[in-house]
C-alpha positions, -999 to +999 in steps of 0.1 A: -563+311+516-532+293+524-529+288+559-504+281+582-510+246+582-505+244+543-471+268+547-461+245+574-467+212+553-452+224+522-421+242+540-416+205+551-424+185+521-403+208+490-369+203+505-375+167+503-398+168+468-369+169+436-398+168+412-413+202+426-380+214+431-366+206+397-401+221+385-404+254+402-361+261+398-352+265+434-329+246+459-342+233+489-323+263+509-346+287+496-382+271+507-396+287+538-436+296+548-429+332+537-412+324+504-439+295+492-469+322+507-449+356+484-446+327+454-475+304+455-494+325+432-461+322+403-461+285+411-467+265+376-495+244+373-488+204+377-508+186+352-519+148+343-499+147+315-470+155+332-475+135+361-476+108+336-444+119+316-427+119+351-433+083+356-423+074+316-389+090+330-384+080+365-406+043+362-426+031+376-436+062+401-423+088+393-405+111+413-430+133+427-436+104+446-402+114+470-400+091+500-384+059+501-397+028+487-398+009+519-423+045+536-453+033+512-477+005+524-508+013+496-510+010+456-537+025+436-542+040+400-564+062+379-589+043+355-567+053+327-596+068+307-580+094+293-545+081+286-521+060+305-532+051+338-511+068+366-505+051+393-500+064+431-485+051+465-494+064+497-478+058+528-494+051+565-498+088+571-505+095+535-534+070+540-546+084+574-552+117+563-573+103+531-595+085+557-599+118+576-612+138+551-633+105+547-649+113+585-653+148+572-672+139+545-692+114+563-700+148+590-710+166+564-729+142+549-746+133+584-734+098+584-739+084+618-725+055+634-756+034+639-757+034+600-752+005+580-734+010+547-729-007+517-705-007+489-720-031+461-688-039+437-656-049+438-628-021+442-594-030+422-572-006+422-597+023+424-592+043+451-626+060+459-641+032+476-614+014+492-606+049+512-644+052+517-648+018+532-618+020+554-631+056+565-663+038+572-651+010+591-627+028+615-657+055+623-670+026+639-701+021+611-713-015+606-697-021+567-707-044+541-684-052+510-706-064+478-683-074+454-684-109+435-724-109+436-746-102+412-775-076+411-801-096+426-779-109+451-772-072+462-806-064+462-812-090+484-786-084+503-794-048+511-832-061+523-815-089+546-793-069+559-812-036+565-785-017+547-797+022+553-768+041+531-755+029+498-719+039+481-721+035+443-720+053+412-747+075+387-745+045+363-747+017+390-774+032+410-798+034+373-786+000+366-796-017+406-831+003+397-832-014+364-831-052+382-855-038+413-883-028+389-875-059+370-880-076+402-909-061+412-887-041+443-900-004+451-867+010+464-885+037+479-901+014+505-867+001+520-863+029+546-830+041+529-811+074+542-786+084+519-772+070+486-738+086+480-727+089+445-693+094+430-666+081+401-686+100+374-709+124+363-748+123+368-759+130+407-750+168+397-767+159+365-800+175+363-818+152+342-800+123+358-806+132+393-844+133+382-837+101+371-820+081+400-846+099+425-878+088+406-866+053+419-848+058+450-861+093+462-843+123+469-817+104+495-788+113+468-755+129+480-730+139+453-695+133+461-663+139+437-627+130+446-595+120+423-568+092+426-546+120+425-563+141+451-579+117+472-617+128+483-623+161+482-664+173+481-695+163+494-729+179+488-746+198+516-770+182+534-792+215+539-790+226+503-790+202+475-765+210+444-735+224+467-705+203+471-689+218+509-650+211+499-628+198+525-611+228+531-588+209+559-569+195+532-574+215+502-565+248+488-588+256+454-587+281+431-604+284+395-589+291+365-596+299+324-586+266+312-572+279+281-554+314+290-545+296+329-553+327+347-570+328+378-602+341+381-623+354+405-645+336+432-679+329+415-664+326+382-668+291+361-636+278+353-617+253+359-608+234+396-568+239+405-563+215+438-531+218+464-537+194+488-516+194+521-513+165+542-513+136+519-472+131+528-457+111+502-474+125+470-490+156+473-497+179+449-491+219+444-516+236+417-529+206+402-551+213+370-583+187+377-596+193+341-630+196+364-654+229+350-668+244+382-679+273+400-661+283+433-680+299+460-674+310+493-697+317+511-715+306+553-742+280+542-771+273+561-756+243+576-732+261+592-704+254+567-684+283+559-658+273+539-651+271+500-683+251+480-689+243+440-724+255+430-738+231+410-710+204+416-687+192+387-705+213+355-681+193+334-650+181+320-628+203+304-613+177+284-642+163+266-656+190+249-663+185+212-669+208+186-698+196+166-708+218+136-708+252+150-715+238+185-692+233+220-703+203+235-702+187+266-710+149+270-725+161+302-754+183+285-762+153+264-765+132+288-785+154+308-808+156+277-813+119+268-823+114+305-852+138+302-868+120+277-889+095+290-888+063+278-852+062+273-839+030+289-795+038+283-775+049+254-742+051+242-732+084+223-697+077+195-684+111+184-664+095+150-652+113+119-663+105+083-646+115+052-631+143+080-664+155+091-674+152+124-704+132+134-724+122+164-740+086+167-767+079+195-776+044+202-807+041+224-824+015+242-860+026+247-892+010+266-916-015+239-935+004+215-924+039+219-891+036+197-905+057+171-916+085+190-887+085+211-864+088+176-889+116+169-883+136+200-848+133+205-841+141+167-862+169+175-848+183+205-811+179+188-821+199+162-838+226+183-806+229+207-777+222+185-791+231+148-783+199+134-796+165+126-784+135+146-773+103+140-802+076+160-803+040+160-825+023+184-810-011+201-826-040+211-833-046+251-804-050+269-774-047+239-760-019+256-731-029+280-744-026+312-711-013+340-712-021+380-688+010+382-682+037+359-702+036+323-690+043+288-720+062+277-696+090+255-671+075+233-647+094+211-630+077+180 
């Protein structure tokens, strides 16, 4: 629904905005709320790629980023995972309204400010948890950076200091268990309230989930957000596995990711983004790569805005195509986490003599290496008709990440 608060933003920003305006073919004379709300629905899609062929033209920003140089006080960049990092500026107002849909989040998430949070890495230029901490800090909770320590020091730390919520990742929040049961540290019995997870895939995970609760218990809130969107979904605090999307500053749609069309509400497909408020670089139809399903629908928290059933389902972009089989790293992972015994792995997807293969490196508990080769070859070959490439590790070979992990690596 675009509202008069997006109309009004946009009429304001496209005059100004010569990367949209070179993009969609118009001159600024022609952008008014009735023409962008008759058009939106024609507008192209903005993509990564071409945000990042924009700034290989007009270096080192780009031009969608359209205020003056001297407007922007804030640097940040995307991990650069799939390609060439892009990197973003955001001026004061920019930044403000990222910390608002921050409070929101925090709201949503029933966040109070009595809590005590915690945010055990260092931040570079990620932009996740620098916006997150600022958010936390002006809503007036009591904030504890953790980077430069180690994972005993944090664990310590978070006793000392009676830390009650925890911002991390999926793969940080396994490996913190890892050093508590190592330890000797029941996380459970440290009166925790929420541990909010973002920067990857796994809270929305089912199999991970599983896994991060058996240690912590079922405190997890799944959050997703982008470097190029800023933070936009956390998970209902009433009904577990639906991500309330902060429809304030947001208007989705879903899409078939290969023919681009729009599809209907309930349909999987993937997330388009136009955010509105984030003055400076804001985007119009941006393609997330993100598979989800768009609801809208009242919740039983009272929400009643747009939602994603079932949170990020997975990434467009990293589907393979194994011998007869569309995969997602996110279904393997989800079934390497249900086997017991599995400490981590790391999954290569490599070609030999042209043919595809898949090579799964696995860390297991003592004495249980063998049948864990025998089940996972097993349930490979049951799910995906063919046999897999295992190699079980040592202990501890397997890089171990404070942010986000490398667990799905293509060659």
């Amino acid at each position: 629904m675009l509202t008069d608060s997006f109309l009004t933003f946009w009429e304001a920003v496209l005059p100004r905005n010569t990367f949209y305006l070179r993009k969609l073919g118009i001159n600024a004379r022609t952008v008014s709320k009735s023409w962008i709300k008759d058009n939106f629905d024609s507008f192209e899609f903005t993509s990564k790629n071409e945000l990042q062929d924009n700034q290989l033209i007009y270096p080192p920003y780009g031009d969608f980023h359209y205020l003056e140089p001297s407007d922007y006080s804030r640097f940040h960049q995307t991990s650069g995972s799939s390609g060439k990092p892009l990197l973003f500026l955001d001026s004061k107002e920019g930044w403000e309204w990222l910390l608002t849909n921050w409070l929101k989040i925090f709201e949503l998430a029933d966040i109070k400010k009595e809590d005590r949070l915690f945010f055990p890495f260092s931040f570079g230029p990620f932009l996740g948890f620098w916006t997150a901490f600022e958010a936390a800090c002006k809503s007036g909770c009591l904030s504890f950076p953790g980077g430069g320590m180690s994972s005993e020091s944090r664990l310590a730390f978070i006793l000392n200091q009676k830390i009650n919520v925890i911002f991390t990742t999926p793969s940080y929040a396994i490996r913190l268990a890892e050093v508590a049961r190592n330890q000797g540290i029941n996380l459970r019995e440290l009166s925790l309230k929420k541990l909010v997870l973002a920067g990857e895939p796994g809270a929305n995970i089912p199999a991970t989930r599983l896994r991060i609760e058996k240690d912590w218990g079922r405190i997890i809130v799944d959050h997703h957000g982008m470097t190029e969107t800023g933070p936009v979904t956390v998970e209902c605090s009433v009904t577990p596995g639906l991500l309330h999307i902060v429809e304030q500053s947001f208007v989705a749609e879903v899409i078939d990711p290969k023919t681009q069309k729009k599809l209907s509400l309930g349909s999987i497909g993937e997330l388009v983004l136009s955010s509105f408020g984030r003055a400076g670089c804001p985007l119009l139809r941006y393609r997330t790569g993100d598979i989800v399903q768009l609801n809208h629908q009242k919740c039983t928290c009272g929400f009643k805005g747009q939602s994603l059933l079932g949170g990020i389902l997975s990434r467009a972009d990293e589907m393979i195509f194994l011998k007869g089989n569309n995969i997602y790293p996110s279904a393997l992972q989800n079934m390497l986490h249900s086997i017991e015994g599995i400490i981590d792995f790391r999954i290569t997807f490599y070609k030999t003599d042209g043919k595809p293969e898949l090579l799964f490196e696995v860390e297991t508990l003592p004495n249980i290496s063998h049948s864990i080769r025998d089940k996972l070859d097993k349930l490979i070959q049951t799910t995906f008709l063919f046999k897999p490439i295992i190699k079980i590790v040592p202990d501890g070979s397997l890089p171990r990440q404070e942010m986000k992990s490398k667990r799905f690596i293509q060659i």
